[in-house]
Every structure is written in structure tokens, then in C-alpha cells.
PDB file with SEQRES, HELIX, SHEET and CRYST1 records, atoms N, CA, C and O in Angstrom:
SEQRES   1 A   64  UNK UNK UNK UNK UNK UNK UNK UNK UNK UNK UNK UNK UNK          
SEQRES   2 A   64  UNK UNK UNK UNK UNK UNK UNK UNK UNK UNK UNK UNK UNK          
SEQRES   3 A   64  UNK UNK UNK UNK UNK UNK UNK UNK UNK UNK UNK UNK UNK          
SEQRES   4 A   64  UNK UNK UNK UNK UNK UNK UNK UNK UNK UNK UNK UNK UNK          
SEQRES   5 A   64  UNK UNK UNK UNK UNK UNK UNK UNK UNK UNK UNK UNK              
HELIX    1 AA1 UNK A   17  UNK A   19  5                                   3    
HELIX    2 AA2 UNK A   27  UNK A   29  5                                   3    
SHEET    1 AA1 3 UNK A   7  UNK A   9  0                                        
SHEET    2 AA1 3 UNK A   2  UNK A   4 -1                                        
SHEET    3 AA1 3 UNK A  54  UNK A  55  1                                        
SHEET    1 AA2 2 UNK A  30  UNK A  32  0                                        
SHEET    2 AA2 2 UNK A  57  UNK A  59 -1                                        
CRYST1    1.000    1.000    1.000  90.00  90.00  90.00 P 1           1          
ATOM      1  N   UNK A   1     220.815 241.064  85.716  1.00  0.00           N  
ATOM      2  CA  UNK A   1     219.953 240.178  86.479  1.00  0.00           C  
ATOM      3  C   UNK A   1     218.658 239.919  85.707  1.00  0.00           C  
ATOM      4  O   UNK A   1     218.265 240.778  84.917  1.00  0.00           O  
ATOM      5  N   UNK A   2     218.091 238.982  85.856  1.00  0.00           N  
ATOM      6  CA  UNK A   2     216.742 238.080  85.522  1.00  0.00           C  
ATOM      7  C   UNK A   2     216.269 237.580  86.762  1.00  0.00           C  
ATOM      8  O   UNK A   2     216.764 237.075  87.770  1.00  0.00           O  
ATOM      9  N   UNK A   3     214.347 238.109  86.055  1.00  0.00           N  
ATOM     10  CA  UNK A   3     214.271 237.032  87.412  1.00  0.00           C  
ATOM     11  C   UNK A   3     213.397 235.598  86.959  1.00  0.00           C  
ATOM     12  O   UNK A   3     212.584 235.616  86.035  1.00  0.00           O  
ATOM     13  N   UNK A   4     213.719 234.306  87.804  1.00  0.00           N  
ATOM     14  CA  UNK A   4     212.970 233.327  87.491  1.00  0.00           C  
ATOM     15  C   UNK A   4     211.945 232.812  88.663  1.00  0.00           C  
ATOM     16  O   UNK A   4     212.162 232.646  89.863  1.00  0.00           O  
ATOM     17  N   UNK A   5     210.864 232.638  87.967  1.00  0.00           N  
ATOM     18  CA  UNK A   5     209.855 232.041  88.905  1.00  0.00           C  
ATOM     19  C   UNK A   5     209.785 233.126  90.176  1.00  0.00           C  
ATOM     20  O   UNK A   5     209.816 232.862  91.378  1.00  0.00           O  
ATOM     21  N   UNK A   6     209.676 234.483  89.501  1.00  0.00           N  
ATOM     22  CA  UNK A   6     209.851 235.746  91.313  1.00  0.00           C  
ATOM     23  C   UNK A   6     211.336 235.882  91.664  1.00  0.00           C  
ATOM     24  O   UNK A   6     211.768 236.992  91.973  1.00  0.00           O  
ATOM     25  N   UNK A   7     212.037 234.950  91.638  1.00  0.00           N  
ATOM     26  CA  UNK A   7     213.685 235.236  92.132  1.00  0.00           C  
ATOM     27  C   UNK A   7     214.502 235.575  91.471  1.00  0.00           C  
ATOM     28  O   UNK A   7     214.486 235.065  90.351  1.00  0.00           O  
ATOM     29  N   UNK A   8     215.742 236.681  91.797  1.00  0.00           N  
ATOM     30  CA  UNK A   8     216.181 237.472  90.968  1.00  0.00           C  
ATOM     31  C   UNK A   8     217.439 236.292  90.784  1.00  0.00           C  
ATOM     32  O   UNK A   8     217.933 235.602  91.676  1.00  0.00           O  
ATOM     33  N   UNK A   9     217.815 236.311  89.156  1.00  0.00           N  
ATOM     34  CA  UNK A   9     219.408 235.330  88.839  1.00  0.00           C  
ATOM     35  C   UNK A   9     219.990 235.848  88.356  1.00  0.00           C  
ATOM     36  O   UNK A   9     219.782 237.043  88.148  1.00  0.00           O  
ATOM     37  N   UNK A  10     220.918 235.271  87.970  1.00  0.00           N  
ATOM     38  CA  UNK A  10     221.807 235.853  87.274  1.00  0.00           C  
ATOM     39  C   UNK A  10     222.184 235.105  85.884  1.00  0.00           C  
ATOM     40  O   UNK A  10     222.660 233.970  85.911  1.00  0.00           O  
ATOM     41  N   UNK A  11     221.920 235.878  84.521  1.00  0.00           N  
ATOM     42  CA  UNK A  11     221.486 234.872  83.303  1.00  0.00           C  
ATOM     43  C   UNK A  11     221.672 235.881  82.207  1.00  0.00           C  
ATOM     44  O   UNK A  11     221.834 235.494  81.050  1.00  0.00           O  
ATOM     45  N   UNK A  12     221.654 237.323  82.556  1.00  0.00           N  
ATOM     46  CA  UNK A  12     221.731 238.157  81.155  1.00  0.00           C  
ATOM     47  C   UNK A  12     222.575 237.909  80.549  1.00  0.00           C  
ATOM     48  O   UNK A  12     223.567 237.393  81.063  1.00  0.00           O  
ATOM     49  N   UNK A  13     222.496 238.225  79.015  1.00  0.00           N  
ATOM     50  CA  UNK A  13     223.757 237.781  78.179  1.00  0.00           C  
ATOM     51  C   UNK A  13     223.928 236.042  78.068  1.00  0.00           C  
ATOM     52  O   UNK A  13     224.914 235.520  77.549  1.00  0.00           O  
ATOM     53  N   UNK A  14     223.249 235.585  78.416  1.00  0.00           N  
ATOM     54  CA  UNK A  14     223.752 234.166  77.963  1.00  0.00           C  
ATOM     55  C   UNK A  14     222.373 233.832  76.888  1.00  0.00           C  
ATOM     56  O   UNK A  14     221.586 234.682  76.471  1.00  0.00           O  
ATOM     57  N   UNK A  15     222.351 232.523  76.625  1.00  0.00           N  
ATOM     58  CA  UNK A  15     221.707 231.609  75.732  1.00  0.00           C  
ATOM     59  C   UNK A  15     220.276 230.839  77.138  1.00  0.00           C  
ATOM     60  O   UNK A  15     220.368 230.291  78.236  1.00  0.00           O  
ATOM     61  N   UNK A  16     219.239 231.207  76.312  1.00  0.00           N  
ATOM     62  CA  UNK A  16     218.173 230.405  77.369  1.00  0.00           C  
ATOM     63  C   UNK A  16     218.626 228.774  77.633  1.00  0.00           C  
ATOM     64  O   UNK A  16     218.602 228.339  78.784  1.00  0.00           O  
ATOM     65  N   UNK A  17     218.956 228.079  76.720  1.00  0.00           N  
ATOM     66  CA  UNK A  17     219.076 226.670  76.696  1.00  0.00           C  
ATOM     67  C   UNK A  17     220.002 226.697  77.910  1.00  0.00           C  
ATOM     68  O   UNK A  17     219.650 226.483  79.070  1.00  0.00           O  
ATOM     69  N   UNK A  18     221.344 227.016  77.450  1.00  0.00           N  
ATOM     70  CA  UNK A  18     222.291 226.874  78.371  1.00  0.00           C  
ATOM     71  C   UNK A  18     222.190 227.795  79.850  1.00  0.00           C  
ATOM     72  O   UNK A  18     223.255 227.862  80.463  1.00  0.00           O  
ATOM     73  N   UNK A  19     221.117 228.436  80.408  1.00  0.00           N  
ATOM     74  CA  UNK A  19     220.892 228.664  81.224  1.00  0.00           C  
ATOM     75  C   UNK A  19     220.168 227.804  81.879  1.00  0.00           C  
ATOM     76  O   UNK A  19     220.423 227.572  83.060  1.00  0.00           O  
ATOM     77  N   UNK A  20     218.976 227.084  81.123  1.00  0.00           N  
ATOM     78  CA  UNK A  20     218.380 226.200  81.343  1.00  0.00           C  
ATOM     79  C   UNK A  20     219.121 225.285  82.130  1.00  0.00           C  
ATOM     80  O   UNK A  20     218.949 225.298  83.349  1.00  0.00           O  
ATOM     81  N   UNK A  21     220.223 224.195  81.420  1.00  0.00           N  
ATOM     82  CA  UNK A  21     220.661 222.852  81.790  1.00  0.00           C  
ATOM     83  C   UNK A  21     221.978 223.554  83.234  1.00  0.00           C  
ATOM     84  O   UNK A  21     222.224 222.742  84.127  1.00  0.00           O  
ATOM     85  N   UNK A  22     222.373 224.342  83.286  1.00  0.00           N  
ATOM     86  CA  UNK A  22     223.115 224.761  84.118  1.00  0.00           C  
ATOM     87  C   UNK A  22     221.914 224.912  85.394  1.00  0.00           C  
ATOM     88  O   UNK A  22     221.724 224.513  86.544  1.00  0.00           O  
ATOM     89  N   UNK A  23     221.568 225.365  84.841  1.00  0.00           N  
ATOM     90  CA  UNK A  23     220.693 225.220  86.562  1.00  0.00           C  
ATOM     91  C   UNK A  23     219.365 224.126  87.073  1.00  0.00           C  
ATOM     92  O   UNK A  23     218.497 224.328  87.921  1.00  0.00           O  
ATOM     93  N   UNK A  24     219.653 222.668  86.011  1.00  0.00           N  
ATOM     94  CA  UNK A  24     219.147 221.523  86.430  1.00  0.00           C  
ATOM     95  C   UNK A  24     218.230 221.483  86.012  1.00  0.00           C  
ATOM     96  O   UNK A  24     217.422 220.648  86.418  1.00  0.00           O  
ATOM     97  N   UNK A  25     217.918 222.354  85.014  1.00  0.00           N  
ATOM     98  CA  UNK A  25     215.992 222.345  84.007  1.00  0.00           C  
ATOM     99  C   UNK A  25     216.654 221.191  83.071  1.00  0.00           C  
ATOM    100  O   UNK A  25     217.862 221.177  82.832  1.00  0.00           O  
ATOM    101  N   UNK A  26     215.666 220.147  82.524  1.00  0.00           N  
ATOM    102  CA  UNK A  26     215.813 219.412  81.824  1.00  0.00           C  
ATOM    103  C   UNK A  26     214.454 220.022  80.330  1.00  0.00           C  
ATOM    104  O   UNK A  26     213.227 220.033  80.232  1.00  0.00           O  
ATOM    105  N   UNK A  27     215.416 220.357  79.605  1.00  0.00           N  
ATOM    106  CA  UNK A  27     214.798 221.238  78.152  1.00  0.00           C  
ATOM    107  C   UNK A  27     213.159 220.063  77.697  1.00  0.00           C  
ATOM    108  O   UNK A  27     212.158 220.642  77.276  1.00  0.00           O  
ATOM    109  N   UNK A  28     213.147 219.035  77.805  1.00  0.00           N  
ATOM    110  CA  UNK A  28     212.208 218.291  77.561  1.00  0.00           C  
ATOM    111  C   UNK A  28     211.267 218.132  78.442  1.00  0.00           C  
ATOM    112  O   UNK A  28     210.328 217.363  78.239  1.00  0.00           O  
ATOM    113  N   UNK A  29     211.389 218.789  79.461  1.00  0.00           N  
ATOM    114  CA  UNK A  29     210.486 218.366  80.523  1.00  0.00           C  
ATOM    115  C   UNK A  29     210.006 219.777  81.226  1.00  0.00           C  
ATOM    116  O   UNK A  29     209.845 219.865  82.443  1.00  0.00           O  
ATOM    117  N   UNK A  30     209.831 220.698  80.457  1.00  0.00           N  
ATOM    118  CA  UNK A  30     209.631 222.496  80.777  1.00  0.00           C  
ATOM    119  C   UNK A  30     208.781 223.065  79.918  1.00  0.00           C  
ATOM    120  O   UNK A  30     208.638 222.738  78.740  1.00  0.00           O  
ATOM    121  N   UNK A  31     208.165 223.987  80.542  1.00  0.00           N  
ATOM    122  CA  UNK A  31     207.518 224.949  79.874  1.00  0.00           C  
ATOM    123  C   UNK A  31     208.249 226.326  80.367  1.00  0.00           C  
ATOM    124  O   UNK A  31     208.976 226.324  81.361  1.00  0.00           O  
ATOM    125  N   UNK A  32     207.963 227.678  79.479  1.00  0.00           N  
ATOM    126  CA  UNK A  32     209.042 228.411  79.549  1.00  0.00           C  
ATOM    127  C   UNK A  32     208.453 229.688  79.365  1.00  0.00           C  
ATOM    128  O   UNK A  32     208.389 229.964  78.167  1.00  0.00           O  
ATOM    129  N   UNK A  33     208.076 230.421  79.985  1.00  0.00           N  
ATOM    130  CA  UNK A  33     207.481 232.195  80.045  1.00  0.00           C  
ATOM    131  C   UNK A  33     208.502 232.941  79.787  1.00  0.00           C  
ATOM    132  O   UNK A  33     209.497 232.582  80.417  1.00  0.00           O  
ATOM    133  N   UNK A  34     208.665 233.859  79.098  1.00  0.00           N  
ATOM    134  CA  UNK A  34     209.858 234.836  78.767  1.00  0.00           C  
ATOM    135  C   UNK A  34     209.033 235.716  78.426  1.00  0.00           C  
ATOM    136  O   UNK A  34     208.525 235.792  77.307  1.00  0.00           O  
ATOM    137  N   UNK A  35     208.662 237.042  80.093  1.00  0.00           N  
ATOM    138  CA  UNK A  35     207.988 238.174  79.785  1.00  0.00           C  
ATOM    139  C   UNK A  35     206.545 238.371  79.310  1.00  0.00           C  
ATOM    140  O   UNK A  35     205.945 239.337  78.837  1.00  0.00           O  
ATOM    141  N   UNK A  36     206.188 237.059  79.614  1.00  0.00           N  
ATOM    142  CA  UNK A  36     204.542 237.083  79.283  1.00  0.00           C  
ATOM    143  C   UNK A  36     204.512 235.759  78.136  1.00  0.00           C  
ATOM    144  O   UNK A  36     203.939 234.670  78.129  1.00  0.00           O  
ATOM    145  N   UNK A  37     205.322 236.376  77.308  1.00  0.00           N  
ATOM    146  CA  UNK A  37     205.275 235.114  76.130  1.00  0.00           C  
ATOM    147  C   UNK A  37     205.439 233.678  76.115  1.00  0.00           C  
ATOM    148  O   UNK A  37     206.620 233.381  76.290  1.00  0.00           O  
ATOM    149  N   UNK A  38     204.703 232.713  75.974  1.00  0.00           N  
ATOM    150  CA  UNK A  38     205.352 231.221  75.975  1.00  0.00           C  
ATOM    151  C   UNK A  38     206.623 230.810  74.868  1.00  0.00           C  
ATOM    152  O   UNK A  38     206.456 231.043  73.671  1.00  0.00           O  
ATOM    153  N   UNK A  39     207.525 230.367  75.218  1.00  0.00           N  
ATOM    154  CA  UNK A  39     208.398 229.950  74.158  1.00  0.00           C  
ATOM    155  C   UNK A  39     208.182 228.805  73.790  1.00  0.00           C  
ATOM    156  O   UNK A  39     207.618 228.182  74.690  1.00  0.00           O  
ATOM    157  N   UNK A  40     208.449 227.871  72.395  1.00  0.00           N  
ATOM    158  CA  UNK A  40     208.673 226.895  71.902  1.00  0.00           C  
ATOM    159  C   UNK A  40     209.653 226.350  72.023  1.00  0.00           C  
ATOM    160  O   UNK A  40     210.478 227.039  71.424  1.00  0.00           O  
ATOM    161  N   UNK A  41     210.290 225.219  72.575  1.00  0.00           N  
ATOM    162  CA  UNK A  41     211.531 224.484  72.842  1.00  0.00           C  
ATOM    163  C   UNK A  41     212.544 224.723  71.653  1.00  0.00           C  
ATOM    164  O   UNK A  41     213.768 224.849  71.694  1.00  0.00           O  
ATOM    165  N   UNK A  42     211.747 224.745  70.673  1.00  0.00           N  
ATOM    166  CA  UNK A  42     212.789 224.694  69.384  1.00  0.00           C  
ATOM    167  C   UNK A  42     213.501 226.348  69.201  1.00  0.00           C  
ATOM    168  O   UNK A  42     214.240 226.595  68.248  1.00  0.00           O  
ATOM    169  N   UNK A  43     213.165 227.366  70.223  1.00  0.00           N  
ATOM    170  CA  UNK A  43     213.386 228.691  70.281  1.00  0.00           C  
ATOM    171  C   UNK A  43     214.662 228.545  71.150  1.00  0.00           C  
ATOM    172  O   UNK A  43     215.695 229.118  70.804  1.00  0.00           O  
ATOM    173  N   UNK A  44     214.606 227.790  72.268  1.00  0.00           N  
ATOM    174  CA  UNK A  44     215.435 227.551  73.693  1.00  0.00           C  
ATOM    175  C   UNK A  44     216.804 227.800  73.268  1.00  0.00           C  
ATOM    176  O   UNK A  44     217.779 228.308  73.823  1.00  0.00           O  
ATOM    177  N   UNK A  45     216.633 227.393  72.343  1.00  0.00           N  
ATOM    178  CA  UNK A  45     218.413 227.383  71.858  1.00  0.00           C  
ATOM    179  C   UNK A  45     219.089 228.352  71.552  1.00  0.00           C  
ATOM    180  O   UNK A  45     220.318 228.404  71.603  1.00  0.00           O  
ATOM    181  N   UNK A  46     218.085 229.516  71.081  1.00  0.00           N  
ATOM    182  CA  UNK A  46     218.045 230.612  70.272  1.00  0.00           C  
ATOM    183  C   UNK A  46     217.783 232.036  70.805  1.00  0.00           C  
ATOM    184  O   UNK A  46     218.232 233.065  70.299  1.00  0.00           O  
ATOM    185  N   UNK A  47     217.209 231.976  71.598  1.00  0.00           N  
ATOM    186  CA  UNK A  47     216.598 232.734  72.665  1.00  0.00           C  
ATOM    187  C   UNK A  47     217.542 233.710  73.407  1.00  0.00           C  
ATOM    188  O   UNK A  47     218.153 232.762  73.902  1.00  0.00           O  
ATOM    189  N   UNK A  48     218.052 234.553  73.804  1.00  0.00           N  
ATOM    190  CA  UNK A  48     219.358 235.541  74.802  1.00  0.00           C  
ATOM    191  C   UNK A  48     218.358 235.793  75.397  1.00  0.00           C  
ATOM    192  O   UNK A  48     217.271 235.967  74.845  1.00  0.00           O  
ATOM    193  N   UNK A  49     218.543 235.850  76.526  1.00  0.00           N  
ATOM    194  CA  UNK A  49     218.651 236.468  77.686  1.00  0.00           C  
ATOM    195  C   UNK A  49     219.062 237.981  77.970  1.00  0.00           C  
ATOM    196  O   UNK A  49     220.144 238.486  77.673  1.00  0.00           O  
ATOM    197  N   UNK A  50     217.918 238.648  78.647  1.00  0.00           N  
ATOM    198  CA  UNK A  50     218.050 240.155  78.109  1.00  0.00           C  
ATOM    199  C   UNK A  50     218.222 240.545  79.753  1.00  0.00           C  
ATOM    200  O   UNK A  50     217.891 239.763  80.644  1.00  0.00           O  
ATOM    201  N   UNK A  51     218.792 241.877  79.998  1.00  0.00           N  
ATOM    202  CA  UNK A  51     218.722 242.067  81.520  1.00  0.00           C  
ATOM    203  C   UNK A  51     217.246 242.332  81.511  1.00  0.00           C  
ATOM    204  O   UNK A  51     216.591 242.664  80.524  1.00  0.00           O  
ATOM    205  N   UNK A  52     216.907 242.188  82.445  1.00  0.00           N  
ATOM    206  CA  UNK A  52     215.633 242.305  83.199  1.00  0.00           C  
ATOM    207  C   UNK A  52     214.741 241.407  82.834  1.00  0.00           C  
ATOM    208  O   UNK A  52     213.620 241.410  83.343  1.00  0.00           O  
ATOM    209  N   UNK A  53     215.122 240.480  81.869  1.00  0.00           N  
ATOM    210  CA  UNK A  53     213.707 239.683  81.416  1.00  0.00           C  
ATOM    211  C   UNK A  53     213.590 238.762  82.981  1.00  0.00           C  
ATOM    212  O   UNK A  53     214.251 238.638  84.012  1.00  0.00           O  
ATOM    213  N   UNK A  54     211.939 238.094  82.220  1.00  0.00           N  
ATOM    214  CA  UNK A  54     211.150 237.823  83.674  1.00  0.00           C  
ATOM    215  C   UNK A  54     210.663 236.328  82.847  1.00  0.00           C  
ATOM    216  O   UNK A  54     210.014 236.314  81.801  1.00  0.00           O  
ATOM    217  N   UNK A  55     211.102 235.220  83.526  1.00  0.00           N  
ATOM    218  CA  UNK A  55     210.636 233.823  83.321  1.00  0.00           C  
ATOM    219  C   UNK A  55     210.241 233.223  84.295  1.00  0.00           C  
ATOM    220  O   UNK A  55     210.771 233.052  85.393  1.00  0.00           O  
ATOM    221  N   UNK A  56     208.645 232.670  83.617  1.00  0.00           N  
ATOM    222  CA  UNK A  56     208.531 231.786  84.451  1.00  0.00           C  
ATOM    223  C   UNK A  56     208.898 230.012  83.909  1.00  0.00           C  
ATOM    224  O   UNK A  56     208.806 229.739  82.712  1.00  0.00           O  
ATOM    225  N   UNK A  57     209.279 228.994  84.877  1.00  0.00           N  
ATOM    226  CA  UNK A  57     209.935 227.830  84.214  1.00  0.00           C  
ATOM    227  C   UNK A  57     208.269 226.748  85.255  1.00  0.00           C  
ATOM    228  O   UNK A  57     207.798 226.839  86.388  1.00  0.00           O  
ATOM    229  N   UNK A  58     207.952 225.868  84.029  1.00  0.00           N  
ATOM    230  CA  UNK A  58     207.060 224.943  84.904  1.00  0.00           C  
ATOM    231  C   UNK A  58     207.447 223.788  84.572  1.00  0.00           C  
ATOM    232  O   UNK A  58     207.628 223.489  83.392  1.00  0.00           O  
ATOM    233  N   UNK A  59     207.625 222.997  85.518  1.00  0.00           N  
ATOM    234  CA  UNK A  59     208.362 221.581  85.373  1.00  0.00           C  
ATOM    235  C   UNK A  59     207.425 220.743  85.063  1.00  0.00           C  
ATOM    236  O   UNK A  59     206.409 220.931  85.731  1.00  0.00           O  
ATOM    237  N   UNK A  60     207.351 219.804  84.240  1.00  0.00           N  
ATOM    238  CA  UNK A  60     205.972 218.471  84.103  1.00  0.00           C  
ATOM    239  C   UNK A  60     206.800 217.215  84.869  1.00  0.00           C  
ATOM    240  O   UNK A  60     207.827 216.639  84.511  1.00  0.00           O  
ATOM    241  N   UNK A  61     205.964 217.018  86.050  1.00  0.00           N  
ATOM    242  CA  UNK A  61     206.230 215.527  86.503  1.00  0.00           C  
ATOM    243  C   UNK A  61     205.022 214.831  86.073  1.00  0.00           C  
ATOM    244  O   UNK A  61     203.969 215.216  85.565  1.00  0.00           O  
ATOM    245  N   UNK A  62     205.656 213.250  86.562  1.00  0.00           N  
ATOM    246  CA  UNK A  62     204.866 212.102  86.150  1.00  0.00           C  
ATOM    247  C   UNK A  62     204.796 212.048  87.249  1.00  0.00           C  
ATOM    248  O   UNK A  62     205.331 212.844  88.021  1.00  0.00           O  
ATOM    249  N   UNK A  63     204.021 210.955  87.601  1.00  0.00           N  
ATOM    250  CA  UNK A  63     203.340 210.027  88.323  1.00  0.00           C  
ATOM    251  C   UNK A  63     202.118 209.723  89.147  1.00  0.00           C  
ATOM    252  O   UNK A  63     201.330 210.612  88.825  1.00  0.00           O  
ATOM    253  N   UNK A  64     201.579 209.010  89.968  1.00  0.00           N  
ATOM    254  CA  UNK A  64     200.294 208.649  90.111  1.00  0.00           C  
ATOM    255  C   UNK A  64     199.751 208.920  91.469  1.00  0.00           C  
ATOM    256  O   UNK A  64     198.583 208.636  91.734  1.00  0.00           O  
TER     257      UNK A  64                                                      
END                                                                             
């Protein structure tokens, strides 16, 4: 288990990216906490998923 944004998921062992788009994050439009640390998008891809890690995900909307 992982938790995101406070809620516990389910994500260890996989790839951040592909955790990402599976659960409706769009990789271009996120910012990404992994355990305190900010990640770089160009990491997303690269990144595992550890049990217990702790993310936070912040979405950027537009509009006025």
C-alpha cells in the first residue's frame, strides 16, 4: 500500500507514470510529492513505487 493525497492505494511495485494515467492523472498537468521530495516529470517514468511511500498529486487547472 501507498498513500496518495492522505488515502491509502494500492500502487507498490508498479511504475509512477503508469500509476499515474490509470488512475486519471494526466502526467502534464501534475505536480508530484514522493515522500517529501518533488519529482520532475521526466523522473515519472522512472520512478517505482515503494510500499509505504507517501504522495502528494496537485492538479493545475485553468480557467477564469
Amino acid at each position: 500500500m501507498i498513500t496518495v493525497n492522505g488515502s491509502p492505494a494500492e500502487g507498490a511495485g508498479r511504475l509512477l507514470l503508469d500509476f499515474l494515467r490509470e488512475n486519471g492523472y494526466d502526467p502534464a498537468r501534475i505536480a508530484v510529492e514522493r515522500n517529501g521530495a518533488i519529482l520532475s516529470r521526466s523522473r515519472f517514468g522512472e520512478t517505482w513505487l515503494d510500499e509505504g511511500d507517501a504522495l502528494e498529486i496537485v492538479q493545475f487547472v485553468g480557467g477564469g
